[in-house]
N, C-alpha and C positions, 0 to 999 in steps of 0.2 A: 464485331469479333465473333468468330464462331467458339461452339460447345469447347473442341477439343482445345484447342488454342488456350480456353482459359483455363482449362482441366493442365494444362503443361506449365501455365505462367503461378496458376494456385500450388503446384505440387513443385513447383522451382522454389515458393515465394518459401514454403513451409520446410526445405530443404535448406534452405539458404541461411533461416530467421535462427533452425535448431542447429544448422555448422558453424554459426559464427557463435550462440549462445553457449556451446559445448566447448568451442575452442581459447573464450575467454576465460569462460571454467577453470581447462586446463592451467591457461595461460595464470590468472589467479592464485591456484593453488601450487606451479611451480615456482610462481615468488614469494610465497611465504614460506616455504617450503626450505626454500634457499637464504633466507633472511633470519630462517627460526632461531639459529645460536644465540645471533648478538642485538642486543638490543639496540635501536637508532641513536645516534648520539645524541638525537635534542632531549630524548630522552632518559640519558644514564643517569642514573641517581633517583631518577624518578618511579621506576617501572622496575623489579626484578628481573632479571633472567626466568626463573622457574613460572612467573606467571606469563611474561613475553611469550615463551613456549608452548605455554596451556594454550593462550589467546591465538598461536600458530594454529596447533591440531583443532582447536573447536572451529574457527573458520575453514580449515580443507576438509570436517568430518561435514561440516554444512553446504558447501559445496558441492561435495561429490554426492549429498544428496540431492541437491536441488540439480546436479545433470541426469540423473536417473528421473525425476519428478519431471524433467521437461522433456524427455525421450517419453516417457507415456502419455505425457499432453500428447505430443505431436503423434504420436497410433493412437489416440483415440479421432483426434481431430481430422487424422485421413479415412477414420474406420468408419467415421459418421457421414465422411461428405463422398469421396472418391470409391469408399470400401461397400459402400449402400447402407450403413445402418441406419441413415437417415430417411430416405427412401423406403424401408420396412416401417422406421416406426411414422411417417405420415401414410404409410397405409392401411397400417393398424388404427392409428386414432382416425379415420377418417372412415371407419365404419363403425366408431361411436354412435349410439341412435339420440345424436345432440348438434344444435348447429355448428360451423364452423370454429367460432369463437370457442367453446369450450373443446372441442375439439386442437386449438390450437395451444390452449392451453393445457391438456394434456401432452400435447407434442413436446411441451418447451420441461416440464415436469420430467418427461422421461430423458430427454437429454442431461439435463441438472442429478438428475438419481447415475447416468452411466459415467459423468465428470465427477462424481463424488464415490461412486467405486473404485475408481481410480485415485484417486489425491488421497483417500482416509486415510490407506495405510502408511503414506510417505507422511502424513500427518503426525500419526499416531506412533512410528517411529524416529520422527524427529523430538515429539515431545518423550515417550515416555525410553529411548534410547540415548541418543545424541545428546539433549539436556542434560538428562541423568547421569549418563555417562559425567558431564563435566559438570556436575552439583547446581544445576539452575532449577531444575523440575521441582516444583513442589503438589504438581496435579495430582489428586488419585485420578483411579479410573473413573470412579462414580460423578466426578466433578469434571471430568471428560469427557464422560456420557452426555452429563445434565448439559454442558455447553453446546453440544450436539446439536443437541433436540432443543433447547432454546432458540439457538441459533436459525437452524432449520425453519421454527415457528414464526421469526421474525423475518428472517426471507420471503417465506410464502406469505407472511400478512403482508407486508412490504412491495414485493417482488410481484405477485400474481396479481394487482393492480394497475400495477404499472403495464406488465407485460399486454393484459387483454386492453388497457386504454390507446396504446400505442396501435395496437393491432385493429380494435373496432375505428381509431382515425384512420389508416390504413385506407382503409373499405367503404368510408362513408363523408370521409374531409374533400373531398374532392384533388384537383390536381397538384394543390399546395398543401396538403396532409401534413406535409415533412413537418412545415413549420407551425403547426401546431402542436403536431408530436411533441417538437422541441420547444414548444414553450409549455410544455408539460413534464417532461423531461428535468429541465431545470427549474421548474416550481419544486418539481418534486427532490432537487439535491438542496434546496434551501430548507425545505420541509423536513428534510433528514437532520441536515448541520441544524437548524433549531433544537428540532426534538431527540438528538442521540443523548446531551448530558442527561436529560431532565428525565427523559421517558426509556431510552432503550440501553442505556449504560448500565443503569442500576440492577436490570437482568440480569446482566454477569457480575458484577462485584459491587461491592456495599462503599457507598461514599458518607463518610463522616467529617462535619465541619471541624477546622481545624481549632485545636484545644487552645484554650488560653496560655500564652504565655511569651516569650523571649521571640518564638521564631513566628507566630503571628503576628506579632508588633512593626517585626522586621518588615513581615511582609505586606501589613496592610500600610507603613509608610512610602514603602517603595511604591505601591498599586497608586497612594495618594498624589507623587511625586510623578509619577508616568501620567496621570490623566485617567486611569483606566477604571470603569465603571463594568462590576461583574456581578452575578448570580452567589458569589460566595468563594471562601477558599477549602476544597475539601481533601482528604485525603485518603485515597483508594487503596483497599488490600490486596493491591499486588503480590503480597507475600504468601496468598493463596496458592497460587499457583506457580510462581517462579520468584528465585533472588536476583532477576531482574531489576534495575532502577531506571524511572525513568518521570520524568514531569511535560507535562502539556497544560495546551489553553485549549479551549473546544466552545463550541455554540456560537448563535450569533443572538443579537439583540440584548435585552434582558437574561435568557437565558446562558450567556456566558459564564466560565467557570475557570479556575483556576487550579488543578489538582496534580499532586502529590504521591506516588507510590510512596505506600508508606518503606518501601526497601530504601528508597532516595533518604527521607527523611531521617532513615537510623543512620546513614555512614558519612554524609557531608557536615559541613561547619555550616554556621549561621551564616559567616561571609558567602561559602560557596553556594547554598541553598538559594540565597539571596540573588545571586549573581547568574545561577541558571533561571530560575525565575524574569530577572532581570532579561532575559534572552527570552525566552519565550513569549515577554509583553510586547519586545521590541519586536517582533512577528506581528503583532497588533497595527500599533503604532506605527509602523511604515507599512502597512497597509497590503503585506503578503499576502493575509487570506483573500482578501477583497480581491485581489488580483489574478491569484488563482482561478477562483471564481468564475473572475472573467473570463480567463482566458482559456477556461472549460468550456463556458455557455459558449465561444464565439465557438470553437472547435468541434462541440457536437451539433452545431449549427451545421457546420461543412459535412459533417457523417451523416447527417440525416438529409442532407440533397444529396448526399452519392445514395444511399442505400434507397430511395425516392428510383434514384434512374436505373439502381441493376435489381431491383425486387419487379419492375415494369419489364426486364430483359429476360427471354429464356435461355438467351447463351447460359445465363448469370446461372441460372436454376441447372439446368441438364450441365451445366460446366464442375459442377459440383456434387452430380450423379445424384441428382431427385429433378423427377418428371416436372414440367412446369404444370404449378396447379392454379386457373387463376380463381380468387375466390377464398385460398387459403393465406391468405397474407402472413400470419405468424412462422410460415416455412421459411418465408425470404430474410421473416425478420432473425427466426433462427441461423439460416444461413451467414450471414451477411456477420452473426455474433461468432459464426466461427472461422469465417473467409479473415474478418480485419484486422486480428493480431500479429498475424503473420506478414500483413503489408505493411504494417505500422511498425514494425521490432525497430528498425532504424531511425525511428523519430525518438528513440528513448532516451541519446543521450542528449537532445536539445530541450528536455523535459526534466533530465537529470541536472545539467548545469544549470538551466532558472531557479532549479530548487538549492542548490549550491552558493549560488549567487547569494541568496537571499538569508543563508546561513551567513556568512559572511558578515551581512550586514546586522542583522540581531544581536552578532554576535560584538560587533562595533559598538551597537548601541548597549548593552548588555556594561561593556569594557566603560562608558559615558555615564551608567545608570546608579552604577553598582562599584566593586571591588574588578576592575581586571584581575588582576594577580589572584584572586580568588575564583575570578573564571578558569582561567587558566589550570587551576590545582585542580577546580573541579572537575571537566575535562578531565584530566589525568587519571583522576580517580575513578572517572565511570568509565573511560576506556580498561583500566586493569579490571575493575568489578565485573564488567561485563563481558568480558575476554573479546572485547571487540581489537582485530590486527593493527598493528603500528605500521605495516608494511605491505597491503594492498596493490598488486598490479597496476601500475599508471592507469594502461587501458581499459582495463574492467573496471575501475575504479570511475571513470569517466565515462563509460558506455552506463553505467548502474547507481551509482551512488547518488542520496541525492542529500548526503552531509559530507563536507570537504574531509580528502583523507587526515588524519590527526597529526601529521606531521607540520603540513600547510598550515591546519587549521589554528594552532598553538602557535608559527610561526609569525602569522599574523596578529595574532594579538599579542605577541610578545612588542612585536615593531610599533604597534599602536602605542603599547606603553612607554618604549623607551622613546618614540616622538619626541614631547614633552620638552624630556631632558635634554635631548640633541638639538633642537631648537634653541 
């Protein structure tokens, strides 16, 4: 393949990835839009009117920022590869008085600083606007700041290892690099899922074991009744920052956890706390995460022999408007992180539906574990609490979601339940 050739198929791929991304947008916000009056009938009696409507406008106000958010991805992403800003900054870092490697790690530093001028403010407008606007925000600034710079700090201790480890295989693994890369790579997403509860959570919100009483009892009979062996059950001040609700399992090994916004915890029943808990073991328990997992390692097993054969091409390099440097490997690797999303947008919804899927089934075992009918109510209630829509676009809903829309989702657990009886 020549230069230009890829230079027309990259600037197709990135045209293509942000018209279909804006037009399900669209498409999204025109059916809630059109939907907003009346509430769906599985749901009457269940759901206000006045909150239906809220949960309309917060999803088209989130929307229509997240198409403005992807129109400045996609200019920065042509500004860096087609536009030469990338091209500038490996010329600049490359009369650093330092070898390569730090060199390249400067290179990837200033890319990360021009993607985070750009996102802050759509950041910082969705939390301290958008949220606000519909009563979720509870950030100050100062605690928006401190997330920041926390965050940032964990990147780079995180990040800048990884980045020059990949980059020194590169240069010195010889012809099969890739797969060392990638078995570094995925040591290192193990090494995170370990250590996020224990070591990098607690950075941003305070985890406290949960209190003696009614709803611990509940919960550690159910934990005994699943099989499930964890780090503890704790519950996190979500309420810091948003009235948000929401529960997860995290870690692997020992280190597993079981935790609670404590917003979840003030508005559900015993049954229904019990019964989303219930759902989230069932993640465990049929062996979601593990699978995911997998089917991560197998797949950046595939990225890292393509990026192997175009980081070796100069089509790859001059096709993307920076000079082939050989020697500099953290360019190709930078490239290659801004060429792939745009060739990859249409694998989202077979990435979406596995994770669909597997809601599904949680949610079966959840409906087996627990109270259905308390799932079900739960549900209800964290879709009104969190003004998430009753009435999502089929296709956007399908291209992106990766929890079945709430129509379906209550559908089928209603069906589980009445089984049973119809049997």
């Amino acid at each position: 393949m020549t230069a230009a050739a890829f230079s027309t198929l990259f600037l197709a791929a990135v045209a293509l990835a942000l018209a279909l991304e804006t037009w399900l947008a669209l498409r999204h916000v025109a059916c809630v839009r059109a939907h907003r009056e009346a509430v769906p009938q599985a749901f009457a009696g269940r759901i206000g009117v006045e909150a239906h409507r809220r949960a309309a406008d917060y999803t088209i106000a989130h929307t229509r920022l997240s198409i403005a958010a992807s129109v400045a991805s996609a200019v920065v992403v042509v500004a860096l590869t087609l536009g030469g800003g990338l091209e500038r900054f490996a010329d600049a870092t490359g009369r650093i008085p330092a070898g390569p490697l730090a060199q390249d790690l400067a290179l990837g530093v200033a890319v990360v600083v021009a993607f985070a001028a750009v996102s802050l403010p759509f950041s910082a407008w969705r939390t301290f606007v958008v949220e606000a606007r519909f009563g979720f925000n509870r950030t100050s600034l100062a605690t928006w700041l401190a997330d920041l710079a926390k965050g940032t700090l964990v990147a780079a201790v995180l990040g800048a290892p990884l980045f020059a480890a990949v980059v020194a295989l590169m240069g010195a693994a010889g012809a099969l690099w890739w797969i060392a890369a990638w078995a570094v790579w995925t040591g290192f997403q193990f090494l995170v899922a370990w250590a996020w509860p224990t070591f990098i959570a607690p950075l941003f919100n305070r985890f406290t074991p949960l209190p003696e009483g009614p709803m611990r009892t509940r919960i550690e009979a159910l934990v005994a009744r699943c099989g499930f062996t964890s780090g503890g059950l704790f519950l996190m001040d979500g309420s810091k920052r948003s009235s948000h609700g929401n529960a997860y399992f995290t870690g692997l090994g020992r280190a597993k956890r079981i935790v609670l916004f404590d917003t979840l915890s003030q508005r559900l029943s015993l049954d229904e706390t019990e019964a989303v808990l219930a759902h989230e073991l069932g993640h465990f328990k049929l062996r979601h995460i593990a699978k995911r997992l997998a089917w991560s390692a197998a797949a950046s097993l595939a990225v890292f022999a393509l990026l192997a054969w175009l980081a070796a091409s100069p089509w790859f390099w001059e096709g993307l408007g920076v000079a082939f440097r050989p020697g500099r490997d953290g360019i190709a690797l930078v490239l290659f992180a801004l060429a792939l999303p745009s060739f990859t947008f249409l694998l989202a919804p077979l990435s979406s539906w596995y994770s669909r899927r597997h809601e599904y089934e949680a949610d079966a075992f959840a409906a087996s574990h627990a109270s259905g009918r308390a799932m079900v109510s739960a549900l209800v209630r964290l879709y009104e609490d969190n003004a998430a829509t009753l009435t999502p676009d089929p296709l956007h809903s399908a291209f992106y979601d990766s929890h079945p829309p709430a129509a379906l989702r209550v559908a089928r657990l209603e069906a589980l339940l009445a089984a049973p009886a119809a049997a």
